[in-house]
C-alpha positions in Angstrom: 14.9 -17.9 -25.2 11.4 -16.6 -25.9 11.1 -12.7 -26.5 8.3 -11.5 -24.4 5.8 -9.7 -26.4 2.3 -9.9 -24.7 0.8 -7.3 -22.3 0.1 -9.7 -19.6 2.8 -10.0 -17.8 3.3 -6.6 -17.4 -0.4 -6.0 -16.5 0.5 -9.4 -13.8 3.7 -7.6 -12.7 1.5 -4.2 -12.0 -1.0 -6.3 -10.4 1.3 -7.7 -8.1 2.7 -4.5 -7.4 -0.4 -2.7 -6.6 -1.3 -5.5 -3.9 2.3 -5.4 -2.6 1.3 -1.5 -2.3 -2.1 -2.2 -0.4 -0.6 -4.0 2.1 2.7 -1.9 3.1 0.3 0.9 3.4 -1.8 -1.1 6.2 1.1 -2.2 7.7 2.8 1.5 8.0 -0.7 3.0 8.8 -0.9 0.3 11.8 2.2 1.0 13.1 1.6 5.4 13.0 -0.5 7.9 11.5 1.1 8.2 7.4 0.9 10.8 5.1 0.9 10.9 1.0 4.4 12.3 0.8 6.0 10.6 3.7 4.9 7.4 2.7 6.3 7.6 -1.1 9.5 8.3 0.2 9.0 5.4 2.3 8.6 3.5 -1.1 11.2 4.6 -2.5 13.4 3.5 -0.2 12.4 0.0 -1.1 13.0 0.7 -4.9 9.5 1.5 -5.9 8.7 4.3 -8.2 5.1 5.5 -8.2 3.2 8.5 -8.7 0.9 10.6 -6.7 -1.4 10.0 -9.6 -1.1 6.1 -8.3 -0.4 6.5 -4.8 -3.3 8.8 -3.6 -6.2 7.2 -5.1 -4.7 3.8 -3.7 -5.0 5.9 0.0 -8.4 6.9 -1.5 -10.1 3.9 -1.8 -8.6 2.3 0.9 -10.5 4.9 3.1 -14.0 4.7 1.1 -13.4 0.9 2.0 -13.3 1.3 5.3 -9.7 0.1 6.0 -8.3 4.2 6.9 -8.9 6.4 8.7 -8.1 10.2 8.2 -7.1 13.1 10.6 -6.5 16.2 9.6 -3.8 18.4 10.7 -2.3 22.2 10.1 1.1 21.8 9.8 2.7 25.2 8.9 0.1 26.7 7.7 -1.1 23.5 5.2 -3.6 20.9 5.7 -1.7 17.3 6.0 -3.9 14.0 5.8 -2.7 11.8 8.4 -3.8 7.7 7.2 -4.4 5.2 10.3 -5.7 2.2 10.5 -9.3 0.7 11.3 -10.8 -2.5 13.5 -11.6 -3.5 10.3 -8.1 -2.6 8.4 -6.6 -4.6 11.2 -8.3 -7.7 10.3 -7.9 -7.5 6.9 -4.0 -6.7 7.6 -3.4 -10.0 9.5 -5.4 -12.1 7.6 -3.6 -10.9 4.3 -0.3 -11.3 6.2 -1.2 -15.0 7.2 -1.9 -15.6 4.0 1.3 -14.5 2.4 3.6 -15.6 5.1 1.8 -19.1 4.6 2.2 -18.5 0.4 6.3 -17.5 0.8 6.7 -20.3 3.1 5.6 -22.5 0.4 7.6 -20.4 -2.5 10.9 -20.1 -0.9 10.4 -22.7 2.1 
């Protein structure tokens, strides 16, 4: 058996991941508001293990994109960001979810 010693499929793998990431985030975010912390526990309950440092500009760009929303709300005395969902997250959402239903279909079908 081959040792593996290039970058890429790490970099793949991470690549992968990030996408997997994208996507649970619409999906929670459609079902109810999310926050930052809520939703890395969320993550780890599936076995991930990612950083604020990751997770927050993923939430981040997601918003610039157009795909979140936030609200704002005091909550004991501290400001929590509350993530939801847009029109235009929506569509993205089920189009992406078509899309991979249709790809696993094929891969473990």
């Amino acid at each position: 058996m081959a040792e593996r010693n290039s970058e890429l499929p790490d970099k793949l793998v991470r690549r992968f991941f990030l996408g997997f990431i994208n996507l649970h985030i619409l999906y929670h975010a459609h079902k109810e508001p999310i926050y930052g912390k809520e939703f890395k526990k969320e993550l780890e309950r599936h076995g991930y293990d990612i950083s604020f440092g990751t997770l927050y500009p993923i939430f981040h760009s997601l918003k610039k994109d157009g795909y979140l929303e936030i609200e704002e709300k005091n909550i004991k005395g501290k400001i929590r960001k509350y993530y939801t969902i847009t029109p235009k997250g929506k569509e993205v959402f089920n189009y992406s979810i078509d899309r991979a239903k249709e790809l696993f279909d094929e891969l473990f079908g």
